[in-house]
N, C-alpha and C positions, 0 to 999 in steps of 0.2 A: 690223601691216600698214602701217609706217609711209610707206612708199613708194607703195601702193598709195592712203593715202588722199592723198596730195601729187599724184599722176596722175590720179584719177579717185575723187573723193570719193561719187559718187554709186554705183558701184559697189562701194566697201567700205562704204557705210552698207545697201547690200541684201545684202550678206553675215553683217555685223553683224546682220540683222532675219535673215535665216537661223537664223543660231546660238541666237539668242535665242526662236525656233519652235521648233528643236529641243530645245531644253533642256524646255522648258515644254508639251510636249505629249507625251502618250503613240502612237511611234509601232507600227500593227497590223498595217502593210504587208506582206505577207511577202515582197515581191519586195526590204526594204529592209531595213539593218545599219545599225549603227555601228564604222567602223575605228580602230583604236588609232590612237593620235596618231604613230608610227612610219611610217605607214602614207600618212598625207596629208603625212610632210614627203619621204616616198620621190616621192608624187607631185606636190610641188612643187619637185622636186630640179634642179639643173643638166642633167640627162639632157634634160630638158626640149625642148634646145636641139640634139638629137643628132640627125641623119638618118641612119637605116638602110635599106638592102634587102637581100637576101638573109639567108644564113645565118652563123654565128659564123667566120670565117676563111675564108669569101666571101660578102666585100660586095661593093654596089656602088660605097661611098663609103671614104672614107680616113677616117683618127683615130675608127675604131671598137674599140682596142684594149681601154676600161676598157665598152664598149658590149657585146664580146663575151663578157668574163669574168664582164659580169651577166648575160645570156642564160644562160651554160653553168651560172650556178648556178640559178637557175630552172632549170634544164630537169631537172640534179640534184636538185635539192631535189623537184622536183614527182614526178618519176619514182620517187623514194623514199618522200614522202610518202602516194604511190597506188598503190605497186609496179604501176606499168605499164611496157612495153617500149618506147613510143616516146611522146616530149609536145611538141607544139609551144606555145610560150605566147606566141604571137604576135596568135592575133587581138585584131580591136578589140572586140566584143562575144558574146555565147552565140549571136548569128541571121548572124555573121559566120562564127562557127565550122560552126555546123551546114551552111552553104552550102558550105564547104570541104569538108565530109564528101562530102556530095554530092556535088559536082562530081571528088570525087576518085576514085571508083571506078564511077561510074554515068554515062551520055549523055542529054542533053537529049530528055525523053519517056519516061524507063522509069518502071514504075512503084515507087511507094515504097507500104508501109502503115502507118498512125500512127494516135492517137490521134484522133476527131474533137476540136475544138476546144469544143464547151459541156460535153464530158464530162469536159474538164481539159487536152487538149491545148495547144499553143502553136501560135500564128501560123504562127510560120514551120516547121511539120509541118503544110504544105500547105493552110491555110485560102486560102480564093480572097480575102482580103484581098492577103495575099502572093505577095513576088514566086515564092517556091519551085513555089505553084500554079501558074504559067506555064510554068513549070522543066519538073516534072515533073509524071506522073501519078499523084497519090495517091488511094488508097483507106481510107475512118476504118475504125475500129472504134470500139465504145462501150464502157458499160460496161454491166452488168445493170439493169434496169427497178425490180426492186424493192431488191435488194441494194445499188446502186450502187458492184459491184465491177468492177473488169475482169474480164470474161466471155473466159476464156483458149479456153473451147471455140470463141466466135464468129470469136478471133482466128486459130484453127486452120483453118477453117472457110473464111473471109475469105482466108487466106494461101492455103491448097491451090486455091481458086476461082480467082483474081485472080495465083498465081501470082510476085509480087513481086521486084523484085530486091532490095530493105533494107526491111525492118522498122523502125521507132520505137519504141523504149521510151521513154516521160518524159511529164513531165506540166508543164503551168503551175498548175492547180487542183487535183489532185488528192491527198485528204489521205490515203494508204495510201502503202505501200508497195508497189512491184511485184514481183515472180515474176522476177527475170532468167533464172534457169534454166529457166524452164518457156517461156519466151520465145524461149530461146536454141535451144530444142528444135525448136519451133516452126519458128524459121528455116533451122535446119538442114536440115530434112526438107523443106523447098522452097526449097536452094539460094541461100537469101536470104544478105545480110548482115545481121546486128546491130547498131545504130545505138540508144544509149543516152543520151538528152538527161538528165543531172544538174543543169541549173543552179542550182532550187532548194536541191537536198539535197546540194550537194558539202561543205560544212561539217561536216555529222551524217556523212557516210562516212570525210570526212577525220580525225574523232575516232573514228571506228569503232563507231560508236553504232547505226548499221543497217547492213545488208550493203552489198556495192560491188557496181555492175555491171560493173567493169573484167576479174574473171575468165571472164565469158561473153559479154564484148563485142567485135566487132571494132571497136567505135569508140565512144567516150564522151567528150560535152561537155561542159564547165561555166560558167560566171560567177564571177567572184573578188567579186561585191559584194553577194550575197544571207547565207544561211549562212556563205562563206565569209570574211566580214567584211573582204576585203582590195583594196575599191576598185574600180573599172570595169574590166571585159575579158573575154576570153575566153581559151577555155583546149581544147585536144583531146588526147587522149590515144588508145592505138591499139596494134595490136597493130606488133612489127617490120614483119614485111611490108608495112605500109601505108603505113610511115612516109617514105618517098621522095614518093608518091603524094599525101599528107595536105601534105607541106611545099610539091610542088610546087601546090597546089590553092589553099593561101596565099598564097603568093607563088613567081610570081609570077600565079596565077593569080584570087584572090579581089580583093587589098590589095595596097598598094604601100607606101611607109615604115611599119615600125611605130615606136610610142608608146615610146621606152626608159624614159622615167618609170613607165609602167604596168607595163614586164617587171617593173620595179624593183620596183615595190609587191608585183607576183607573187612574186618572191622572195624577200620578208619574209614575207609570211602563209603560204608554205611551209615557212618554218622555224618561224613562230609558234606553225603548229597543231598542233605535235609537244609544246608544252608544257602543262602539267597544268592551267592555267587555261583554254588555248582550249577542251580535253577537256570539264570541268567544263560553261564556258556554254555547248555542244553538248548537253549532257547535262541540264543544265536548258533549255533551249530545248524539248525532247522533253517533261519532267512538265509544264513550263508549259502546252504547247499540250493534254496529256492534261485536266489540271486546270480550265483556262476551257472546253475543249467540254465537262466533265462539269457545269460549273457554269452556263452558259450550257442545256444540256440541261434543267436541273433548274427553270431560269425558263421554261420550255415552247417553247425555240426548235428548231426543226426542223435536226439535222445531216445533211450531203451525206455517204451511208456509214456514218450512227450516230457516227462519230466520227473520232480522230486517229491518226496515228502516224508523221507525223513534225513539222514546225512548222507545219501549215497546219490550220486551221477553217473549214470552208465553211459557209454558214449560209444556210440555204432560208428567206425572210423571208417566204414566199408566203401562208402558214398565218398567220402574225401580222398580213397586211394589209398590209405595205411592201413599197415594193418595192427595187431595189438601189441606184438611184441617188437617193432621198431619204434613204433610210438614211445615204450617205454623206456626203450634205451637211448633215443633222441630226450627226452626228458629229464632223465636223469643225469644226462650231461650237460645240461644247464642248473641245475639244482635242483628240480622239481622231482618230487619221488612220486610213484603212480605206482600201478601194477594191471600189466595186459589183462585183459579177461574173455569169457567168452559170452556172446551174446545170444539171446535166445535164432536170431537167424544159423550160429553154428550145430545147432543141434541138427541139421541136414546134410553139414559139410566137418563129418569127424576130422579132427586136429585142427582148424580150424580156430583160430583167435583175433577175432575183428574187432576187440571193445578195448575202451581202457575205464578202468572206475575209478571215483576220484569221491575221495569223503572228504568232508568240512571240520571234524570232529577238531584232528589237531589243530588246524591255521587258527578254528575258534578259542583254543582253548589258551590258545598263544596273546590275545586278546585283539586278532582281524575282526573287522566285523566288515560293512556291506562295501564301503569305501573303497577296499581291499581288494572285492571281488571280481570289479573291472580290470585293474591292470592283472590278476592273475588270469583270467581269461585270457589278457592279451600274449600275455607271457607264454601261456599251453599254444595259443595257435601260432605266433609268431614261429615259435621252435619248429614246430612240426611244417607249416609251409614251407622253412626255410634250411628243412634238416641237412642239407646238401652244405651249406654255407659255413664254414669256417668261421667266418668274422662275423657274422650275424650272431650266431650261437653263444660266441662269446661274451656280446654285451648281452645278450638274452641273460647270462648267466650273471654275469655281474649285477644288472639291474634284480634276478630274483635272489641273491643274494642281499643285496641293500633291503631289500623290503623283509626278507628274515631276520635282518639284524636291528630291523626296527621295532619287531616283535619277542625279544628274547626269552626263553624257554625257561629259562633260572634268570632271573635278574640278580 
């Protein structure tokens, strides 16, 4: 960064303290990755400097020729990589795209149904934080009381009542797997559309390690920087038919220039993840998160669901006496990064934050695998029984330090 530290030293010395967090801490975030180093030079590429609108051989602007031959391989690569019929890889982020969906087949007012939000859904599937609540009319569904599964009967239920024009499948919290088919059923038989938010889990589909929602979806989201390990953005994919309607909902209707640095990076983690190593950490990303909620279960901690299946661990602290937001700041000060969440039990007790979630994506990506997973366990609960303790905490930290340094991020 030699340039960078000659213009603004103060800003490559917070970069440098980045990297050096990174390295040295175990991250549990599940919303977070680590991208190949192919990956950050695509997004600090001369693209950089590109302005585009519109579509590959109509722009708005001139000298888009080497702009649009990386669009058209995104859009190949992605369309192959998820055998879908139509993908735009334009937006700027997964709540960018989803608003695109939206606007692209629906009118201000109709009603959507989604997931409630303490039950795993996302923001922008209508919590009234968001702007989509202003948007539209949305109606939750949960999950079951004891089971803490999606209760597909309530969603059947809920749909036939309320009548909907799109459905939501997807989750921000939520550690299963969903039923697309049973979903897609659902919607069909009240005229809905299907609306599939993957942002999480587009990585694990894209290795083909759980099923896709793409063949019962009329419309599926993602993010390229969770699972997908391939940097900031969004991503929609769709069926033919929708795909005029979806682009024009983009642009020019969402957004106006998009990021050619980011198509860029899209492009590469589309090719990447067709190779036998993305597979692989898809594939351990899956045992890791199985193997810490089993291990984590076994030190007496409460799971949301009983367990995992695919990179996410919700973890009900309620039963142990914490709550979500100490948890995460005892954590963090031993190295461990997490993020407090809410649990489906908060949906009774608004403000309310009892969970912490913990994804496998990065530590797998770092190259931990099951061996690993015991002493990180040990490490989450050591902290937290002992968050009182000064000297405990600190070899807590040190020991999960050694164990990040055994894994390095950039070798």
């Amino acid at each position: 960064m030699q340039h960078l530290l000659k213009d603004d030293p103060d800003v490559a010395a917070l970069i440098k303290k980045e990297e050096s967090r990174i390295e040295n801490t175990l991250d549990l975030i599940a919303a977070e990755n680590h991208s190949p180093r192919s990956i950050m030079e695509a997004l600090g590429s001369i693209f950089n400097t590109k302005t585009i609108e519109g579509y590959p051989g109509k722009r708005f602007h001139a000298g888009c020729v080497y702009a649009d031959e990386i669009e058209e391989l995104a859009i190949s690569r992605g369309k192959e990589l998820f055998d879908a019929e139509h993908i735009n890889v334009q937006p700027h982020s997964g709540t960018s795209a989803n608003l695109a969906v939206y606007f692209s087949v629906l009118n201000v007012g109709d009603r959507i149904l989604s997931m409630s939000l303490p039950h795993g859904g996302h923001l922008s599937h209508g919590h009234r934080a968001s702007i989509t609540s202003r948007c539209f009319d949305f109606i939750h569904y949960s999950v079951d009381r004891e089971t803490e599964l999606i209760d597909y009967e309530e969603v059947r239920t809920l749909a036939e009542q309320y009548r909907p024009k799109m459905i939501v499948a997807g989750a921000s919290s939520y550690p299963r797997l969903i039923d697309y088919e049973k979903m897609a059923v659902i919607a069909k038989d009240v005229s809905a559309y299907l609306f599939a938010d993957m942002a999480h889990i587009a990585g694990l589909v894209a290795a083909k390690v759980i099923p896709s929602p793409v063949p019962h979806c009329d419309f599926v989201t993602f993010t390229t920087y969770k699972t997908m390990m391939g940097g900031r953005g969004g991503v929609i994919l769709c069926k033919q038919d929708y795909g005029k309607k979806i682009d024009s909902a983009v642009f020019p209707g969402c957004q106006g220039t998009s990021a050619v640095n980011v198509i860029a990076a899209k492009a590469v983690i589309f090719k990447l993840a067709r190779a036998q190593h993305f597979v692989d950490i898809q594939k351990q990303t899956l045992s890791n998160a199985v193997l810490l909620a089993t291990e984590l279960a076994h030190k007496g901690y409460r799971l949301v669901s009983g367990g995992t299946e695919n990179h996410q661990v919700l973890v009900d602290l309620a039963a142990k006496g914490f709550d979500g937001s100490a948890a995460e700041q005892t954590l963090e000060s031993v190295g461990i990064i997490a993020n407090r969440n809410v649990v489906p039990r908060d949906a009774e007790h608004p403000g309310a934050v009892s969970g912490i979630r913990l994804g496998t994506a990065a530590i797998s990506a770092r190259g931990m695998s099951g061996q690993e997973m015991p002493r990180i366990a040990h490490l989450i609960d050591s902290a937290l029984v002992n968050s009182g303790n000064k000297e405990v905490l600190k070899q807590i930290s040190l020991d999960a330090e050694a164990l990040a340094r055994k894994f390095p991020v950039y070798a």
